[in-house]
Backbone as a ProteinNet text record, in pm:
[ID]
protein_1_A
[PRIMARY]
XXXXXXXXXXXXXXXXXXXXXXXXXXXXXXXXXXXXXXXXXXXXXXXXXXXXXXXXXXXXXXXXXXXXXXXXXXXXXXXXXXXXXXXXXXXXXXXXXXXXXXXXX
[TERTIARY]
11960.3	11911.2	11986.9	12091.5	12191.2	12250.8	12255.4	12301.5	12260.5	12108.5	12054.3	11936.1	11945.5	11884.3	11776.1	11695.8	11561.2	11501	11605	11616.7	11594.5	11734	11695.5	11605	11576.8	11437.2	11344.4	11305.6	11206.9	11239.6	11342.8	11343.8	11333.1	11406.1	11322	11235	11145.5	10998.5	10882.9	10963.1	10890.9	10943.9	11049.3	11132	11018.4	11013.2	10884.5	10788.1	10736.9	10603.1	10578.5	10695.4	10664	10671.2	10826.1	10843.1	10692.1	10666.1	10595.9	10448.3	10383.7	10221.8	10175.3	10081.4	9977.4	9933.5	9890.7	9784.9	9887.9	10045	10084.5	10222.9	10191.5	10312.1	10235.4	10127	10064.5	10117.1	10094.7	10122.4	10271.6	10285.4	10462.5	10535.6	10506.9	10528.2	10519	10382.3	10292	10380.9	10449	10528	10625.8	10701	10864.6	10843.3	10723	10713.1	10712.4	10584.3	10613.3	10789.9	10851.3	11011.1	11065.5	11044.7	11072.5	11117.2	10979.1	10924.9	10973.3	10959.6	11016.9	11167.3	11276.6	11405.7	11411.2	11337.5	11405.9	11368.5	11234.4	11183.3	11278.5	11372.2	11442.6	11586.4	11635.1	11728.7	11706.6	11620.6	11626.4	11612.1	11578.3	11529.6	11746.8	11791.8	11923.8	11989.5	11966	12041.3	12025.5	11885.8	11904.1	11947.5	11968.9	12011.1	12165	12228.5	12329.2	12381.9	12290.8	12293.6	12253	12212.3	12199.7	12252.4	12393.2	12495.7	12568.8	12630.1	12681.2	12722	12610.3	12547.5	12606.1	12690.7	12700	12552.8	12539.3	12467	12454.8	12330.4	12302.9	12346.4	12430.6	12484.8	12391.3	12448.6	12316.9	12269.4	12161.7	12071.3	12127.1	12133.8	12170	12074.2	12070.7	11972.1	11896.6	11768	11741.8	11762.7	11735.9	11782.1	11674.3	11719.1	11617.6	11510.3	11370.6	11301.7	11318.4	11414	11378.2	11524.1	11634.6	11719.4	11655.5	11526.2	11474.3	11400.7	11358.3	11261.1	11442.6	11320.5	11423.8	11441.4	11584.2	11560.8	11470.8	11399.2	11309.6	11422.4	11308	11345	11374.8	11457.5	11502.6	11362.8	11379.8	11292.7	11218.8	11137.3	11111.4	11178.1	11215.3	11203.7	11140.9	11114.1	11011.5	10966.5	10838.6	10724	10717.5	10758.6	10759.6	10861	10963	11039.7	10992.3	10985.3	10958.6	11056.8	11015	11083.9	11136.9	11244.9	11323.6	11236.2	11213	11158.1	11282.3	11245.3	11348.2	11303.5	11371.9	11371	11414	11420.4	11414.7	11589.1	11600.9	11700.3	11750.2	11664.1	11707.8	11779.5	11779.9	11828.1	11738.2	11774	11658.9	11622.3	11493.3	11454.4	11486.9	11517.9	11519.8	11424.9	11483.3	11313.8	11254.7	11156.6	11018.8	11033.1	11075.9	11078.2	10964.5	11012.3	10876.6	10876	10960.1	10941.3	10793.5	10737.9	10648	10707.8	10651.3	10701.8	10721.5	10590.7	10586.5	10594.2	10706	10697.2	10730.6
12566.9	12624.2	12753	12753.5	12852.9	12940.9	12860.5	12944.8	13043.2	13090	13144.9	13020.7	13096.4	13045.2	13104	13056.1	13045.5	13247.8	13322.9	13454.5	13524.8	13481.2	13569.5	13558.1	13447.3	13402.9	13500.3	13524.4	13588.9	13731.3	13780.5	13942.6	13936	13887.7	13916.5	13909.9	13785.9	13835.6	13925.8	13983.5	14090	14244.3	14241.2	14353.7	14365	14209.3	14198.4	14252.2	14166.2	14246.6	14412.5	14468.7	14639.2	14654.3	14624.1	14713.3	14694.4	14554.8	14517.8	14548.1	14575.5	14503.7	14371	14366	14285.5	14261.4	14323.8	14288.9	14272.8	14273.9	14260.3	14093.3	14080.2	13983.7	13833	13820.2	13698.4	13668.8	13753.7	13751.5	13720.3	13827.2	13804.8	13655.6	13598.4	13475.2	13369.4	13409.2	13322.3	13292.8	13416.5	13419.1	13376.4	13415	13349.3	13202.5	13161.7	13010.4	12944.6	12998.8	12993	12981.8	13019.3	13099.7	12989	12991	12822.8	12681.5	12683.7	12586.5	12569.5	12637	12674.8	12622.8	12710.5	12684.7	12534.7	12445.4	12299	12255.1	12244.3	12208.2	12196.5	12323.7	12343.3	12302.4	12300.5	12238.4	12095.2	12062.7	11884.7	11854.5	11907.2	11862.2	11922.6	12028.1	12063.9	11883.7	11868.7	11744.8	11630	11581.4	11499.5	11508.8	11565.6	11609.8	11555.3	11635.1	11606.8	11435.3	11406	11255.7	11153	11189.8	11096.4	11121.6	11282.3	11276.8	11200.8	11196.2	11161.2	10960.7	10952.5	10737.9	10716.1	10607.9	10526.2	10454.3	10454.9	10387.5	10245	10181.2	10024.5	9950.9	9846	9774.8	9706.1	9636.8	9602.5	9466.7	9461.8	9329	9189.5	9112.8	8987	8940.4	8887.1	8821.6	8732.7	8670	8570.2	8497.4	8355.3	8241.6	8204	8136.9	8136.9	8029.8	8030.5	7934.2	7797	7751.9	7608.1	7622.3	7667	7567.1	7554.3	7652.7	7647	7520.3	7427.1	7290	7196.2	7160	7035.8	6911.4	6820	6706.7	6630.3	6509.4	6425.5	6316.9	6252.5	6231.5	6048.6	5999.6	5878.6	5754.3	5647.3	5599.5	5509.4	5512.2	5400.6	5296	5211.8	5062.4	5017.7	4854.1	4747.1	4764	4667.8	4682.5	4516.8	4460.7	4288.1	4218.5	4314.1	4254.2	4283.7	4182.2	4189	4282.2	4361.7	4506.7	4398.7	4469.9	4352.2	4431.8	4356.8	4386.3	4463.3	4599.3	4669.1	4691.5	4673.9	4722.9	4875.4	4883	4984.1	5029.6	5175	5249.4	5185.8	5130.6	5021.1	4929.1	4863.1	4733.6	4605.7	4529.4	4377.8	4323.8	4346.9	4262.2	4146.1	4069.9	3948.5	3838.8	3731.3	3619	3552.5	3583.7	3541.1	3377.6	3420.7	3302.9	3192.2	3066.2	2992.5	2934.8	2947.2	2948.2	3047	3010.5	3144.1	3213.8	3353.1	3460.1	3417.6	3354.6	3343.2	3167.8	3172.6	3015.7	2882.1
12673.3	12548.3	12521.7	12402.6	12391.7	12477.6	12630.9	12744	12839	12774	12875.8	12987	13061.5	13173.4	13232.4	13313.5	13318	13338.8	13452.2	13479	13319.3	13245.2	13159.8	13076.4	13044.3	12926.2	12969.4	13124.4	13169.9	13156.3	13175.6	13164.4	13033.8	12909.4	12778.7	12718.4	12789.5	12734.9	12868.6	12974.8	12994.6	12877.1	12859.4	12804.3	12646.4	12612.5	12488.5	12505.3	12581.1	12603.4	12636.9	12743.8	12750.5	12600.2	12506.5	12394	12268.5	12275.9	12152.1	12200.6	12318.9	12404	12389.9	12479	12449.6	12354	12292	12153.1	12035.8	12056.4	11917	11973	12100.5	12124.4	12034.8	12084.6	12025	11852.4	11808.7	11683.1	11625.9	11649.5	11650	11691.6	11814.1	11854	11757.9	11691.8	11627.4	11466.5	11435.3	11335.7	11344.1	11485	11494.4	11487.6	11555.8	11568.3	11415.2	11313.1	11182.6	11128.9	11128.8	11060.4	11115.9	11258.1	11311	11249	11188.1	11127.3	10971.4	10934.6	10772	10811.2	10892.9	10888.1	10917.6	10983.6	11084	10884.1	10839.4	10668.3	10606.9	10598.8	10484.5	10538.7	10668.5	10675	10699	10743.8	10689.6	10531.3	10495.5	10310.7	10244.1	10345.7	10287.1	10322.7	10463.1	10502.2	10446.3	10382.7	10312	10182.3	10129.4	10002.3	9990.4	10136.4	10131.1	10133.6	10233.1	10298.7	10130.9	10048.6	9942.1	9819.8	9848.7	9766.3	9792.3	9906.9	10007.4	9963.9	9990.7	9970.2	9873.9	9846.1	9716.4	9643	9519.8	9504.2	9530.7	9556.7	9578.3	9468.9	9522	9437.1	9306.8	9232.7	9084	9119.6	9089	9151.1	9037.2	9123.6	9015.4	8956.3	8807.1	8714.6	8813.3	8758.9	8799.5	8738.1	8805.4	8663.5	8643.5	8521.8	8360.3	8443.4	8374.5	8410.5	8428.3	8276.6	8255.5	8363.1	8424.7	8545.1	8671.6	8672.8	8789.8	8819.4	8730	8759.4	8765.1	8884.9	8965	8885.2	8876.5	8788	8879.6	8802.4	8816	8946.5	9060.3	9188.2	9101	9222.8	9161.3	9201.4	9140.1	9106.8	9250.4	9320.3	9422.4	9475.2	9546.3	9511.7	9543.5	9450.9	9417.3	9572.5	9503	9640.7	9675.7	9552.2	9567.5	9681.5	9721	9825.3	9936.3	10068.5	10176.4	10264	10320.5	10400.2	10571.5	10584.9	10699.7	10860.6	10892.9	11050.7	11114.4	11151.4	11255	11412.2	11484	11646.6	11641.8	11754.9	11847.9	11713.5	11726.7	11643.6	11538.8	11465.1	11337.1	11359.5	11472.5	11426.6	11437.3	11366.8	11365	11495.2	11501.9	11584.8	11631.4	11773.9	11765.1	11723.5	11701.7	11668.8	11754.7	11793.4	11857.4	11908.7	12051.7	12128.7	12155	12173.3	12166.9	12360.1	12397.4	12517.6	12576	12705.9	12755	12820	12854.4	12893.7	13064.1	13131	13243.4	13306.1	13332.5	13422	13365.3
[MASK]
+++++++++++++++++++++++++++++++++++++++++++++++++++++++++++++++++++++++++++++++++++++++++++++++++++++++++

């Protein structure tokens, strides 16, 4: 933290406390901590400022399309129900035909 080290942090806030006392360090602290706070505020609100001169604007949104291209053309028509559908096996292919032999013997 800006190069000092733990020794000196401590001799300056004893050196505080003789010059300023007791009864006025609290305060004071209490303010620097305030001033603190204000500077990190105002330099983030500087940084974004900068950060969204900075940005190109977002590109322009494309139209939508019109209602009526949005309905789908009409699906093609069935086929007839009057033709008999071909018997399939196993991965589409035709079944064989039904032996008249028995299975056993």
């Amino acid at each position: 933290m800006f190069g000092i080290g733990m020794t000196e942090l401590l001799v300056i806030l004893v050196v505080a406390l003789i010059v300023f006392g007791p009864t006025k360090l609290p305060e004071l602290a209490r303010s620097l901590g305030r001033a603190m706070h204000e500077f990190r505020r105002a330099s983030n609100d500087l940084r974004a400022s900068f950060n969204e001169a900075i940005e190109p604007p977002p590109p322009p949104r494309p139209e939508p399309p019109h209602p009526a291209s949005a309905i789908p053309p009409p699906a093609a028509a069935p086929a007839p129900l009057d033709q008999p559908a071909a018997e399939a096996g196993p991965a589409g292919q035709a079944a064989p035909p039904p032996s008249s032999s028995p299975a056993n013997g």
